[in-house]
C-alpha positions as CSV (number, residue, x, y, z in Angstrom):
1,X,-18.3,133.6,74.9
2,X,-14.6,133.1,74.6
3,X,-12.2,136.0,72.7
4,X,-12.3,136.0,68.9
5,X,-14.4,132.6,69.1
6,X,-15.3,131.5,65.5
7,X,-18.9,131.4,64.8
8,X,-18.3,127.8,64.1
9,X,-18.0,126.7,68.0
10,X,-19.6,130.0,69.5
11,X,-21.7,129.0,72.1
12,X,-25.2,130.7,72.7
13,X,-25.8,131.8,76.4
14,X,-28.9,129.6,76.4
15,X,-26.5,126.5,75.6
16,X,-24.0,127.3,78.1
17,X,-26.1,127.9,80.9
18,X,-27.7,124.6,80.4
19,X,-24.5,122.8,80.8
20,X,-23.2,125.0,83.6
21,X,-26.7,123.7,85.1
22,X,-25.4,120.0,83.7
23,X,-22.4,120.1,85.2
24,X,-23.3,121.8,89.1
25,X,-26.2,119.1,89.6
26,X,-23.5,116.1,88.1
27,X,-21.1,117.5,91.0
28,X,-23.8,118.1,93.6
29,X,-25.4,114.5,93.1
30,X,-22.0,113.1,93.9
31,X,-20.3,116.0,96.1
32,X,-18.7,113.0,98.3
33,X,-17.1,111.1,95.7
34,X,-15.4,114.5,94.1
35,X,-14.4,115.6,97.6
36,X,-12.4,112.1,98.2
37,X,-9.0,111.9,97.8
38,X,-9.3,109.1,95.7
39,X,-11.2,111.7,92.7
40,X,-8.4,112.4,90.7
41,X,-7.2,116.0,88.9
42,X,-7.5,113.7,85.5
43,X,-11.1,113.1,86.1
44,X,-12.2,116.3,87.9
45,X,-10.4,117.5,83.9
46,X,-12.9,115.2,82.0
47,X,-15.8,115.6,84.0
48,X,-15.8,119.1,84.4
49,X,-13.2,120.8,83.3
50,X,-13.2,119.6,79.4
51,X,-16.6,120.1,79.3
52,X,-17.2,123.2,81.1
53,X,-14.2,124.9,78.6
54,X,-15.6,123.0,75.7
55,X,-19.3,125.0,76.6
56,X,-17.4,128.4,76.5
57,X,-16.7,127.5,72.8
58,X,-12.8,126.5,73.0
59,X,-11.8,123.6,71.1
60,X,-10.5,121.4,73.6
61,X,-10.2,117.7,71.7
62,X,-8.3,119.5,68.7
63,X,-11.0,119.0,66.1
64,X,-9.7,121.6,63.8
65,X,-6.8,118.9,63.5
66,X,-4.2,121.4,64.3
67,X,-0.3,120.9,65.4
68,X,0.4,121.5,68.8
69,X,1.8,124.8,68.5
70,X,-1.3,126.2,66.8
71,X,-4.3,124.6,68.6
72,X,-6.1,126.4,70.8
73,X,-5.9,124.5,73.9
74,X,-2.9,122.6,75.3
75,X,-3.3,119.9,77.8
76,X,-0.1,119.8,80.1
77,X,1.9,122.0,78.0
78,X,5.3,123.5,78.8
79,X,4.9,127.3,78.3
80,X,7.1,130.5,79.7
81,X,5.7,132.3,82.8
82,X,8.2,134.9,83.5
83,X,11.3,133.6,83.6
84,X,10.6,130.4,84.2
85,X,9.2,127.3,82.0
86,X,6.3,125.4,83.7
87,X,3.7,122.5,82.9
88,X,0.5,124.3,82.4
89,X,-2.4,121.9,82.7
90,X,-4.5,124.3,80.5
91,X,-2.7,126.5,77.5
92,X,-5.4,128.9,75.8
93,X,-4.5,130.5,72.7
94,X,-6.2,133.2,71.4
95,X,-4.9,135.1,68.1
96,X,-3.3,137.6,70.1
97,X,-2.8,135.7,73.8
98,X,-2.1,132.8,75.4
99,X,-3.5,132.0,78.9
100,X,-2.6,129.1,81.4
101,X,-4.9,127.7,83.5
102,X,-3.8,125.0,86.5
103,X,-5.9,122.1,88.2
104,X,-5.5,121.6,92.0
């Protein structure tokens, strides 16, 4: 699913779909507790998020036991975008990119 994914963590289609389908009824069966303001961005992350990014194959919990700088995902990492530095909530690395992603 995700660029250059090693075949180690390469998710099937049939295994992602059944955790997209996971993860929709989860959020439909409790649609007013996620729409409250007291459901946080941390645990929309590791409800959903984590394991919806962790489903497309990327590493999120570091398992290859790399340093920061080489893992493929960075939780609230400071990264360039343009000219600017900013706290990314996501950091993707492929071998050739690196993509941010924010909560809201």
């Amino acid at each position: 699913m995700r660029p250059d994914s090693p075949a180690l963590h390469a998710p099937s289609c049939d295994t992602f779909r059944a955790e997209l389908d996971r993860l929709v009824e989860l959020f439909n069966r409790n649609l007013s507790l996620h729409k409250s303001p007291s459901y946080s961005e941390a645990r929309l992350r590791m409800d959903f998020l984590d394991p919806f990014f962790r489903a497309l194959g990327w590493d999120v919990e570091n398992k290859a036991g790399l340093i920061p700088q080489h893992r493929e995902v960075e939780i609230e990492s400071r990264t360039q975008v343009g000219s600017r530095q900013k706290r990314a909530d996501y950091l993707f690395r492929t071998k050739s990119n690196e993509l941010t992603g924010e909560t809201q």
